[in-house]
Backbone as JSON, one array per atom type, in Angstrom:
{
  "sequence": "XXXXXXXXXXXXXXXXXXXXXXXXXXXXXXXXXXXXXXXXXXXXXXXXXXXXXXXXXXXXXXXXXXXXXXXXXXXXXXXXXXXXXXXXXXXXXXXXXXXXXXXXXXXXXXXXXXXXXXXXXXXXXXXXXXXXXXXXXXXXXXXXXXXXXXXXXXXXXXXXXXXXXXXXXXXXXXXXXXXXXXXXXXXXXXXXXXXXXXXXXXXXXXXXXXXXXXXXXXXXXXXXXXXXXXXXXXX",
  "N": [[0.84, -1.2, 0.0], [0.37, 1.9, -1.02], [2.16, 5.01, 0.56], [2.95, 7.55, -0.23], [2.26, 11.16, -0.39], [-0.59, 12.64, -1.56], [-1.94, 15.8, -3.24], [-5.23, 17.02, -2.25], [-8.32, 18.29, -3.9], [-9.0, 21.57, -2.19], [-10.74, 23.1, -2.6], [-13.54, 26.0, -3.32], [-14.44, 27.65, -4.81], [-13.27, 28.9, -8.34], [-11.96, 31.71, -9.44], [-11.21, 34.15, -12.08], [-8.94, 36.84, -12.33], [-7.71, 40.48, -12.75], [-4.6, 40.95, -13.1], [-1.47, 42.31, -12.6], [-1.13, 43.66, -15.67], [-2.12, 41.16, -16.57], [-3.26, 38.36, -16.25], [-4.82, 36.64, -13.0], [-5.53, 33.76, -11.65], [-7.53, 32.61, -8.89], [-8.02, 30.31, -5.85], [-10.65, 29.78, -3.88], [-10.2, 32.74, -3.67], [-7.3, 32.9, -3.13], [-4.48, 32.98, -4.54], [-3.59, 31.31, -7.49], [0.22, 29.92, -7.54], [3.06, 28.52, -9.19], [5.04, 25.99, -9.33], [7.82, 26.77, -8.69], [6.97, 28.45, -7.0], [5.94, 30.74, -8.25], [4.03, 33.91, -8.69], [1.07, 32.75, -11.13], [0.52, 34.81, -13.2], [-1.01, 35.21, -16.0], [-0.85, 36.04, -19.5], [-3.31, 36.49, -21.44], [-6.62, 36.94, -21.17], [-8.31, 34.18, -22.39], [-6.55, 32.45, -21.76], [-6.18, 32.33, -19.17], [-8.64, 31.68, -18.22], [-8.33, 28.96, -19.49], [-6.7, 27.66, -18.3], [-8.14, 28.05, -15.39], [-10.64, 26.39, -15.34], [-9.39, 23.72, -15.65], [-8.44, 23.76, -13.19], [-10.9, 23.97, -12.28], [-12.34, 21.77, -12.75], [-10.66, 19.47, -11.11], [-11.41, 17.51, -9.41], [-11.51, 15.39, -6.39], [-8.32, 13.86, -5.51], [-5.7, 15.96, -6.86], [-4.93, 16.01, -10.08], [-2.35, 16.29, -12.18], [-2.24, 15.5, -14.98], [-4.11, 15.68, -16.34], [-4.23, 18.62, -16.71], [-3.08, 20.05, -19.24], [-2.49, 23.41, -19.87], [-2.34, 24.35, -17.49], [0.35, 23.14, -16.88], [2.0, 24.43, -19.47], [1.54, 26.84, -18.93], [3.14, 26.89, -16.23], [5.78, 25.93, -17.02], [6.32, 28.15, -18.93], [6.49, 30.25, -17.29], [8.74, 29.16, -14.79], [10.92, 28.55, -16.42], [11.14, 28.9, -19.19], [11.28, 31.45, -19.16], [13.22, 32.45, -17.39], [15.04, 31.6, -19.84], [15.22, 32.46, -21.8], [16.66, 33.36, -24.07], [18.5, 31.01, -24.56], [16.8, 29.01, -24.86], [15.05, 29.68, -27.18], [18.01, 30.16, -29.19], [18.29, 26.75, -29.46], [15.67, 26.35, -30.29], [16.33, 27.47, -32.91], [18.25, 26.87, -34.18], [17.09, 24.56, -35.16], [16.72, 25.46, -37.87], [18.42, 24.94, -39.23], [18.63, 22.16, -40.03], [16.8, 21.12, -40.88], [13.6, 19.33, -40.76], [12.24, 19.29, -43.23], [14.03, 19.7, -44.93], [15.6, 17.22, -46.14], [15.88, 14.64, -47.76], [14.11, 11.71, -49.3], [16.19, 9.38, -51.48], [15.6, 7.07, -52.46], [12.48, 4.91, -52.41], [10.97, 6.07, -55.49], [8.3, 6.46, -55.17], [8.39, 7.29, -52.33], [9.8, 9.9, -52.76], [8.67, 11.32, -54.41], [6.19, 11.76, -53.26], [7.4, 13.31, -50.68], [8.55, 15.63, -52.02], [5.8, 16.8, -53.04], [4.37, 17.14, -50.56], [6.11, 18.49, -49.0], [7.42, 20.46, -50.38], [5.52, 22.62, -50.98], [5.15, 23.69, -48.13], [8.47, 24.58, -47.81], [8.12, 26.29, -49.75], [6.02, 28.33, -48.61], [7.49, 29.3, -46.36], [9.22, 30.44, -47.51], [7.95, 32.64, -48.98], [6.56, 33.61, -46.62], [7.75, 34.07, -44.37], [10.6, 34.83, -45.5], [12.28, 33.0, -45.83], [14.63, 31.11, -47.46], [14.97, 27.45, -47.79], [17.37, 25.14, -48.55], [17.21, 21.85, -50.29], [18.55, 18.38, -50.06], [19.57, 15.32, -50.91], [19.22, 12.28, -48.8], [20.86, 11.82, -45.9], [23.23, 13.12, -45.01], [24.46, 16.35, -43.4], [23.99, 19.61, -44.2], [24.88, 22.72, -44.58], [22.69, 25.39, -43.8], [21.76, 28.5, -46.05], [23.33, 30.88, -44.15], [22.25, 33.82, -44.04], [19.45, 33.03, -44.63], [19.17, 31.51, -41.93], [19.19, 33.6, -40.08], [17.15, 35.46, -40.21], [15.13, 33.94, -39.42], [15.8, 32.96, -36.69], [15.62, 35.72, -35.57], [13.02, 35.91, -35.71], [12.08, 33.37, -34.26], [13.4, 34.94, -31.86], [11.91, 36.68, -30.48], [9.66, 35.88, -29.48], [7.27, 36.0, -27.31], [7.78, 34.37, -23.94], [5.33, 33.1, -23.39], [4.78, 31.96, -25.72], [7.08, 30.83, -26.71], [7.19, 28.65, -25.01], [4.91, 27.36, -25.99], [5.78, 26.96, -28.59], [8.39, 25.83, -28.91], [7.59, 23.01, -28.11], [5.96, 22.64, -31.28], [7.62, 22.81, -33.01], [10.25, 20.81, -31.83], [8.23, 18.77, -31.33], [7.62, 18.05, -34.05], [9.83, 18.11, -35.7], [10.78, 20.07, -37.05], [11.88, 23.63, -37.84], [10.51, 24.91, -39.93], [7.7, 23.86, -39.75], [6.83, 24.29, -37.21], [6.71, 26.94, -37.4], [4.7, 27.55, -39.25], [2.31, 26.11, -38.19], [1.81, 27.64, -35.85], [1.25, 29.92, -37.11], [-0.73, 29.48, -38.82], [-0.39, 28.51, -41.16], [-1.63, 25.92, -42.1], [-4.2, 23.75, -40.77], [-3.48, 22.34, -37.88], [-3.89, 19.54, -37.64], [-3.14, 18.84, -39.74], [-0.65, 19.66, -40.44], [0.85, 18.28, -38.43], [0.41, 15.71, -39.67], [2.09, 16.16, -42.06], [4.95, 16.34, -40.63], [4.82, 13.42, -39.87], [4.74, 12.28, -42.13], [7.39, 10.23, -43.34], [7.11, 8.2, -41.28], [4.14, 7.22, -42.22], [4.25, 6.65, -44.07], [6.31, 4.17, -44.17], [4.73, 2.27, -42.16], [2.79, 2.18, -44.55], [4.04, 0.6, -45.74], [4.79, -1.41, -44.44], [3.42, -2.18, -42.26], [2.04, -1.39, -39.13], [2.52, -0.54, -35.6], [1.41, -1.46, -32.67], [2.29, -0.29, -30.27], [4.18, 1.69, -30.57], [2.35, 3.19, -32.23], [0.55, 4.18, -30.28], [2.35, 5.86, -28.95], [3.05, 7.48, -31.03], [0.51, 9.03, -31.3], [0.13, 10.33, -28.67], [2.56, 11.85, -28.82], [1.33, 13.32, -30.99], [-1.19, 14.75, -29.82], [0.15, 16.16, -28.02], [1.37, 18.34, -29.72], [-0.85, 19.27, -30.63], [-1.96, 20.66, -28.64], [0.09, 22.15, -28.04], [-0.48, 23.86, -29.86], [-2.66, 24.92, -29.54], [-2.47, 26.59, -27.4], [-0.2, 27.96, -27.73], [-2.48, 29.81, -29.48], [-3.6, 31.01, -27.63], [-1.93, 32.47, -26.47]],
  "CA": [[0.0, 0.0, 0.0], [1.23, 3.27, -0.94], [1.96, 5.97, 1.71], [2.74, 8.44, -0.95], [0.77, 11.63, -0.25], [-1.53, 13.24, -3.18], [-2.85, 16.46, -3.04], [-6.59, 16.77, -2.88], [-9.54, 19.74, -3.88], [-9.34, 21.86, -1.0], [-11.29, 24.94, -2.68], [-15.05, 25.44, -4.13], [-14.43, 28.53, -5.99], [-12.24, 29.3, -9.1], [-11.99, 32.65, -10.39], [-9.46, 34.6, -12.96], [-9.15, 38.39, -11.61], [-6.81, 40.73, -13.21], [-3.18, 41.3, -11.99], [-0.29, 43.27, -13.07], [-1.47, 43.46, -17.05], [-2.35, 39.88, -16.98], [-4.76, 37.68, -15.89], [-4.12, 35.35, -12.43], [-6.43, 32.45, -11.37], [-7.46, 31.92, -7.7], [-8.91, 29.43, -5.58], [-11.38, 30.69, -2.66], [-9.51, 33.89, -3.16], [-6.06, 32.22, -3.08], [-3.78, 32.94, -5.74], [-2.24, 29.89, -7.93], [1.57, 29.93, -7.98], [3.78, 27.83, -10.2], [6.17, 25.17, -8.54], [8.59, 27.56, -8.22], [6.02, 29.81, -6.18], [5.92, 32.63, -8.41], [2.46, 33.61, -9.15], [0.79, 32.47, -12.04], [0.18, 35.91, -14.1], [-1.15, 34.82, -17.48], [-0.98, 36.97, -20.35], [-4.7, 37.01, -22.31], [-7.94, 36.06, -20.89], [-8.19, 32.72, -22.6], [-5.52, 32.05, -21.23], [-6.35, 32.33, -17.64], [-10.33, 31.11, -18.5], [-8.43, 27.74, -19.66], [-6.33, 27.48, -16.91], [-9.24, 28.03, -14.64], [-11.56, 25.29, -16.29], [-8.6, 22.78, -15.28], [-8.39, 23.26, -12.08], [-12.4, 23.6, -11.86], [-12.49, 20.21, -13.34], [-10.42, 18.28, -10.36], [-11.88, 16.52, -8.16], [-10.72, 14.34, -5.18], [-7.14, 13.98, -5.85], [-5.9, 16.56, -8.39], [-4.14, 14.98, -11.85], [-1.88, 17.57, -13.27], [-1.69, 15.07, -16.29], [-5.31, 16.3, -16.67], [-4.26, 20.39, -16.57], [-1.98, 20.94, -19.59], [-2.45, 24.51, -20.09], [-1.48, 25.01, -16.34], [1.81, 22.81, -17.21], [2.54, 24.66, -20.11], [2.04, 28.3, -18.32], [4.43, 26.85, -15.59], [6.9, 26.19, -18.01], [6.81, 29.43, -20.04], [7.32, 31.08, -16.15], [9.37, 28.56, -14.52], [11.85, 27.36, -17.19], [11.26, 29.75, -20.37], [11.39, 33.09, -18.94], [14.73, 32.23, -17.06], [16.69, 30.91, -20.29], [14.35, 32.52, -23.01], [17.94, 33.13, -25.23], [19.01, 29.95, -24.6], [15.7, 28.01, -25.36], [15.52, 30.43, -28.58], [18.92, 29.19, -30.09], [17.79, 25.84, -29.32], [15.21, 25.87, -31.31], [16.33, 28.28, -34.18], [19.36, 25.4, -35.19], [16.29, 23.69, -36.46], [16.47, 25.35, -38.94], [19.87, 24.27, -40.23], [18.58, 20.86, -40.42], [15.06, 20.85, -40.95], [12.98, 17.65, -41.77], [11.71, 19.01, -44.3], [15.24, 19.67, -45.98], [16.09, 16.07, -46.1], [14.97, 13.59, -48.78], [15.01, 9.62, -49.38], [16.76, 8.87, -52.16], [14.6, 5.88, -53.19], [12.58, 4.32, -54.25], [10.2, 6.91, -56.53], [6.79, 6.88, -54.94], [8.6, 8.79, -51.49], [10.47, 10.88, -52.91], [7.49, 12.35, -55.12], [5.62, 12.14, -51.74], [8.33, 14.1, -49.97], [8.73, 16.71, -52.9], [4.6, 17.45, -53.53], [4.12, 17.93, -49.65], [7.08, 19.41, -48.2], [7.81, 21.34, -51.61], [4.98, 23.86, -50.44], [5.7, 24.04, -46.76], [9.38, 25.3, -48.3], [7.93, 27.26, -50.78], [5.23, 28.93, -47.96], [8.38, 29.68, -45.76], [9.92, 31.77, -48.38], [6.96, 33.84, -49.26], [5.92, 34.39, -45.42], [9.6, 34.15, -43.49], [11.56, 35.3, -46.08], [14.03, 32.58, -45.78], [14.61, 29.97, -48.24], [15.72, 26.62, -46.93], [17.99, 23.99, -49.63], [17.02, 20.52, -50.4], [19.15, 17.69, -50.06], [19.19, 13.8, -50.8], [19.85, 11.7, -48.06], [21.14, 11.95, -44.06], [24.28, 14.13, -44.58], [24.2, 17.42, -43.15], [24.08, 20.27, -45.74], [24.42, 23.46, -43.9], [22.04, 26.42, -45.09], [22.22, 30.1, -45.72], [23.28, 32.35, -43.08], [20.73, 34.98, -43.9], [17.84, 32.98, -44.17], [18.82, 31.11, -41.11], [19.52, 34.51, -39.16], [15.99, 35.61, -40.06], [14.72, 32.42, -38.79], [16.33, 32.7, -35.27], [15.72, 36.73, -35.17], [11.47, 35.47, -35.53], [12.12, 33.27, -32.27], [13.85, 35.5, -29.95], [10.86, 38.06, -30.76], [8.34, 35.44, -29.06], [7.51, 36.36, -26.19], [8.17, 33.5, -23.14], [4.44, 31.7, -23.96], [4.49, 31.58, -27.39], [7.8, 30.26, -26.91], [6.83, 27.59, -24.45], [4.34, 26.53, -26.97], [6.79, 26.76, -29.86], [8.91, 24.57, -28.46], [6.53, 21.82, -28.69], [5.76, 22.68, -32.34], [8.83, 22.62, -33.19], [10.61, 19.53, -31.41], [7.61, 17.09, -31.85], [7.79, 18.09, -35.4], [11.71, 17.74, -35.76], [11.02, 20.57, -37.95], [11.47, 24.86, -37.35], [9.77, 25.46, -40.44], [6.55, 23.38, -39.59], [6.28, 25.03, -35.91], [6.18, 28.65, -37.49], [3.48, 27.28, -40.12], [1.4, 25.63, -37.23], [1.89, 29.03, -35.26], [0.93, 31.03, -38.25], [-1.93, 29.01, -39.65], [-0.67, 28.37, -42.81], [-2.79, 25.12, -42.77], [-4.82, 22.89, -39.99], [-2.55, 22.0, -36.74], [-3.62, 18.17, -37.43], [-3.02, 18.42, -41.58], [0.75, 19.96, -40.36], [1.61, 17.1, -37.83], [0.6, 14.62, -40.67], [3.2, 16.24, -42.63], [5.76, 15.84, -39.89], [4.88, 12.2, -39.77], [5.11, 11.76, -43.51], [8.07, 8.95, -43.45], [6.33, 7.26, -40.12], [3.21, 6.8, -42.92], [4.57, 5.62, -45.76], [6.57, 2.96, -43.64], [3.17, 2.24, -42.22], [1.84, 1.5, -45.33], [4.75, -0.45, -46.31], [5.08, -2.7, -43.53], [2.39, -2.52, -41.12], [1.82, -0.44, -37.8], [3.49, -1.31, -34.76], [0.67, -0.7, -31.44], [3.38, -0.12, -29.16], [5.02, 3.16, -31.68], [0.9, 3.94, -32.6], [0.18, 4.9, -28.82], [3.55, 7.01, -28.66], [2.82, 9.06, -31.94], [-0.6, 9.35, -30.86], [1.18, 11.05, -27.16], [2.81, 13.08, -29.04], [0.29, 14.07, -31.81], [-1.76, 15.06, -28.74], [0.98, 17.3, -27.62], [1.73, 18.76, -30.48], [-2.41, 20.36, -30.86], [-2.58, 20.96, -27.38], [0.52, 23.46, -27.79], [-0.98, 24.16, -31.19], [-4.09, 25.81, -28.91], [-1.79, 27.29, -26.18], [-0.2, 29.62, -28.58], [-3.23, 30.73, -29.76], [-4.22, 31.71, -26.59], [-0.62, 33.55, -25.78]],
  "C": [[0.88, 1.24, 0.0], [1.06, 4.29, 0.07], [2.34, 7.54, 0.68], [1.66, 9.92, -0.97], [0.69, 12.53, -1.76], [-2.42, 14.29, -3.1], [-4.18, 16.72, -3.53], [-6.91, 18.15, -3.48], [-9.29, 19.85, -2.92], [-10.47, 23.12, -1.21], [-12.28, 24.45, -3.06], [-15.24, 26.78, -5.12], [-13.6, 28.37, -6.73], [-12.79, 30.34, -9.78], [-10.24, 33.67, -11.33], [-10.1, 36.05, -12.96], [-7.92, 38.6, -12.82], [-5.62, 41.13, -12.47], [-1.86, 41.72, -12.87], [-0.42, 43.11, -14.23], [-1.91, 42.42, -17.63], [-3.71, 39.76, -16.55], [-4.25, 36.5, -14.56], [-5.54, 34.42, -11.8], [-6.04, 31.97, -9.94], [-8.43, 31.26, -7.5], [-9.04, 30.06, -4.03], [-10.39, 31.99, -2.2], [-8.03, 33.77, -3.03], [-5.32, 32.56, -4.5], [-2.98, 31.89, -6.43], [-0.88, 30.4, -8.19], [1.87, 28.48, -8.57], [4.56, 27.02, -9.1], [7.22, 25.74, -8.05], [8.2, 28.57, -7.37], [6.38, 31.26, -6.52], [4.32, 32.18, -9.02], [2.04, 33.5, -10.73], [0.31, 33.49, -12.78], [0.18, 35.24, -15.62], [-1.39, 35.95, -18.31], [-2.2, 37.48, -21.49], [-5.34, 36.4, -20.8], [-8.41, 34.72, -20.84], [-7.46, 32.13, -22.01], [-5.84, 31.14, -19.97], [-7.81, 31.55, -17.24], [-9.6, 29.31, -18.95], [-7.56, 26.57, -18.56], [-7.5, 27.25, -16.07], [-10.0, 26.95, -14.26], [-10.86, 24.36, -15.48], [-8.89, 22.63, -14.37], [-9.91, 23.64, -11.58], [-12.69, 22.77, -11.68], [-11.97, 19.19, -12.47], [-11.47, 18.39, -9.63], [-11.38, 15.22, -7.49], [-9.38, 14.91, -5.47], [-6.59, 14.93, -7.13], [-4.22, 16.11, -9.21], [-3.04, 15.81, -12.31], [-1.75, 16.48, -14.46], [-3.03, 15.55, -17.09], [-5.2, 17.8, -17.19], [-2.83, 20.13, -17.39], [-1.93, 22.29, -19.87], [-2.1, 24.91, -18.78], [0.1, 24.39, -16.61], [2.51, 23.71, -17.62], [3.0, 26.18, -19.66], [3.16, 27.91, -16.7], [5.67, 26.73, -16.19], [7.24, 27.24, -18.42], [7.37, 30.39, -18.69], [8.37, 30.62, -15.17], [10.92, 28.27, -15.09], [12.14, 28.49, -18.4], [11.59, 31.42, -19.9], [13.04, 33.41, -17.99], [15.99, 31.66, -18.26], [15.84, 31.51, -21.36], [15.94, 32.08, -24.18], [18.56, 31.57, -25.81], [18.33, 28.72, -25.53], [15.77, 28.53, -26.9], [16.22, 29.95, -29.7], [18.58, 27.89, -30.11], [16.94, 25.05, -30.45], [15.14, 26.68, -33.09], [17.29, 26.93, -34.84], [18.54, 24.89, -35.44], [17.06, 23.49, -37.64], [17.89, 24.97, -39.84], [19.77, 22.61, -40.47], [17.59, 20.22, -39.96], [14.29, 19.89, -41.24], [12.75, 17.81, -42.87], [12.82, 19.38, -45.9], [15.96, 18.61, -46.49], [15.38, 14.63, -46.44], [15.19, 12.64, -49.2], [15.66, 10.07, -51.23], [16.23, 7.96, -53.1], [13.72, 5.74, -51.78], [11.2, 5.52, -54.42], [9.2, 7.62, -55.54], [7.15, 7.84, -53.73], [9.28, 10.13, -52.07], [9.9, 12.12, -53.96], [6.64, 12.74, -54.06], [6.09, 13.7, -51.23], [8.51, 15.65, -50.67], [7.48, 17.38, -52.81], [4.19, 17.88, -52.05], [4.95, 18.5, -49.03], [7.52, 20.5, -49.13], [7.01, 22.5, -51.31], [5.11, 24.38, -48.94], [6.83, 25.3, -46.94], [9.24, 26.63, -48.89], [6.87, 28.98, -49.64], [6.25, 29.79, -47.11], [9.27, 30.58, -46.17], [9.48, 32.84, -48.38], [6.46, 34.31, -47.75], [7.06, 34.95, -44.43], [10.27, 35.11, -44.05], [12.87, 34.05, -45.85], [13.75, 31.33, -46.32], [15.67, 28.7, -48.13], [16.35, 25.68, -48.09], [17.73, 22.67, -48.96], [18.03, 19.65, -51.06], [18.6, 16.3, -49.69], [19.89, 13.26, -49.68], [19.91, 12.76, -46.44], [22.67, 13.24, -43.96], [24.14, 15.69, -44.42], [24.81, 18.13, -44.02], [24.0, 22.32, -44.87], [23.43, 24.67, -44.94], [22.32, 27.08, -44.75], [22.35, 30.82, -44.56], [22.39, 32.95, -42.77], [19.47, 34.35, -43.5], [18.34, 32.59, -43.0], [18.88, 32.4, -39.53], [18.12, 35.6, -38.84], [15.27, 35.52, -39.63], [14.9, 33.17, -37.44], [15.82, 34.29, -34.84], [13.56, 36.39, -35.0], [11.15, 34.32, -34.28], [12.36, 33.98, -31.31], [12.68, 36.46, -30.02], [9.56, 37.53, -30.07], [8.35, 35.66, -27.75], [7.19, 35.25, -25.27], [6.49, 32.33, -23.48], [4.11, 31.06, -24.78], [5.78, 30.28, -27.32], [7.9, 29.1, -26.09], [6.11, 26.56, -25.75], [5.22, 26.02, -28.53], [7.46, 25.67, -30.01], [8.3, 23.39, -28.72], [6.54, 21.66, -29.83], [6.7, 22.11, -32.96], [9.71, 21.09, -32.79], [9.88, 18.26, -31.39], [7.46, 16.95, -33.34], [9.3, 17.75, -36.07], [11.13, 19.59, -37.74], [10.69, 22.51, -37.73], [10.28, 25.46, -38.13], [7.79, 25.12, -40.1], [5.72, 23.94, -38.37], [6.06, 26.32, -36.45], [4.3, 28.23, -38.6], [2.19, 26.9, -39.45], [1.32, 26.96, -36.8], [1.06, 29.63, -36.39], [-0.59, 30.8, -38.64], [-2.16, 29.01, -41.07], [-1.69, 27.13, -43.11], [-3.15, 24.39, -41.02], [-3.91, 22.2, -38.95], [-2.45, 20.19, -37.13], [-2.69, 17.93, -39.22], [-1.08, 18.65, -41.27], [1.72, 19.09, -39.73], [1.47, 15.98, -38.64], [1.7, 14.78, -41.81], [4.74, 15.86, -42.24], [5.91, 14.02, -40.14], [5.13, 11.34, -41.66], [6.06, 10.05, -43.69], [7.56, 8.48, -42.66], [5.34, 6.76, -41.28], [3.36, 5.96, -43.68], [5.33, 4.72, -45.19], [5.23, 1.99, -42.79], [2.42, 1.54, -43.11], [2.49, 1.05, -46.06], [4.7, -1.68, -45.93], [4.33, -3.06, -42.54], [2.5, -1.69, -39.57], [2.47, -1.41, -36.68], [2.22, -0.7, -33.38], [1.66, 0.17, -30.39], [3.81, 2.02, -29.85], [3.18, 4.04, -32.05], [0.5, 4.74, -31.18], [1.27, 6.26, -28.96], [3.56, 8.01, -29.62], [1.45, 9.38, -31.45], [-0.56, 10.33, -29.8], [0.85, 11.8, -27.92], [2.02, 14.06, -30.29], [-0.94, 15.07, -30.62], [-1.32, 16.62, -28.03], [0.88, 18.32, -28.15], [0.12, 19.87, -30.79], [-2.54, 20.83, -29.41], [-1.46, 22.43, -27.3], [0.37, 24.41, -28.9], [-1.71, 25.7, -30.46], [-3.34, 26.76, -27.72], [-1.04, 28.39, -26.81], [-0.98, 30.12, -28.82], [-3.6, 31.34, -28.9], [-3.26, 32.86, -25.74], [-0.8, 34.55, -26.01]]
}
C-alpha cells in the first residue's frame, strides 16, 4: 500500500481576476503559484479562463496530467522566462537541419511524396519568413544560408516566453522549425501539419504494417503537439 501523499480539492471557488497586465487564477480567493512559487500571471484572458476550467475540473485527488495549459504556463514562467535566449537558439538550429530539408533517395513513390508535400511548406516559408531553406538527398548534413537562417532565429527571440513555451513543442515534436512557425501562423490545420511531420512514419506504415506499441507514442505526441498548437493561440 502506498503511503505516498496526493494532493486533494481543498477549494469550491475558481476565479481569474486581473493582476499586473495579466490575468491570475485563484482558488477561494487564493492565488495559484507555479512550482517555483511565483504567481501564475497569465498573459490574455483565454488564457487564464483555460487554466481556470482545469483546475475547476479536479476533483478528489488533483491529476496535473489532466491540466496541460497550467503545465505549459508553468513552463513558459518557470523554465522559459529564465533561459528565453538559450531556449531560442535551441530551437532556431532547427532550422539548419530541418525535416523538411532532407529527402530519401529511393525508391520513386517517397520521394514524389516528400517533394509534392514538403515542396509547399518550403515554398510557404519563403513567401511568409523570407528565408529559403535547400534541399538535399539523403542523411548528410548540408548546412544552409546564413541569412535565411539569421531571419529564422531573429522570428524566435521576438516570441515572447508563452508563445515560446508553446513553440517549443511545435517545433521539437515536429523535428522541424519550419513546420512550428506554419502551425503558429496558420498556414494550414494544426492536425493536416503534424501529418506532414509524420510523412516517413506513414509511408513505412503502409509499407510494412503499424506497430501498437510506436501507434500509442505518436498518438502522445500528436496530442501534444495540438494541445501546444491551442496554447499559442491563446498567448
Amino acid at each position: 500500500m502506498s503511503s505516498e501523499w496526493k494532493a486533494k480539492r481543498f477549494w469550491k471557488d475558481v476565479a481569474v481576476v486581473p493582476e499586473d497586465g495579466g490575468f491570475a487564477v485563484e482558488l477561494d480567493g487564493r492565488r495559484v503559484k507555479t512550482p517555483a512559487k511565483v504567481s501564475l500571471v497569465l498573459p490574455t484572458q483565454g488564457m487564464a479562463g483555460a487554466v481556470a476550467d482545469e483546475w475547476d475540473a479536479q476533483t478528489g485527488v488533483i491529476n496535473p496530467a489532466d491540466m496541460p495549459f497550467t503545465r505549459s504556463a508553468n513552463a513558459a514562467i518557470d523554465k522559459v522566462a529564465q533561459q528565453h535566449g538559450e531556449v531560442a537558439d535551441m530551437l532556431a538550429a532547427y532550422g539548419d537541419s530541418d525535416l523538411l530539408c532532407y529527402r530519401a533517395d529511393s525508391p520513386e513513390d517517397l520521394i514524389r511524396r516528400q517533394a509534392d508535400q514538403w515542396g509547399p511548406a518550403l515554398d510557404w516559408a519563403q513567401d511568409v519568413l523570407d528565408a529559403r531553406l535547400a534541399v538535399h538527398s539523403g542523411v548528410v548534413h548540408h548546412p544552409q544560408a546564413p541569412d535565411a537562417l539569421a531571419r529564422l532565429s531573429t522570428r524566435v527571440h521576438a516570441l515572447s516566453n508563452f508563445q515560446l513555451a508553446a513553440f517549443h513543442d511545435l517545433v521539437s515534436l515536429s523535428g522541424s522549425l519550419v513546420l512550428g512557425f506554419a502551425a503558429a501562423l496558420d498556414w494550414r490545420g494544426a492536425d493536416d501539419i503534424w501529418n506532414l511531420s509524420q510523412l516517413d512514419e506513414i509511408w513505412q506504415r503502409e509499407q510494412w504494417g503499424s506497430d501498437d506499441e510506436a501507434q500509442i507514442m505518436t498518438e502522445t505526441k500528436r496530442q501534444a503537439f495540438l494541445h501546444a498548437k491551442r496554447f499559442y493561440d491563446v498567448s
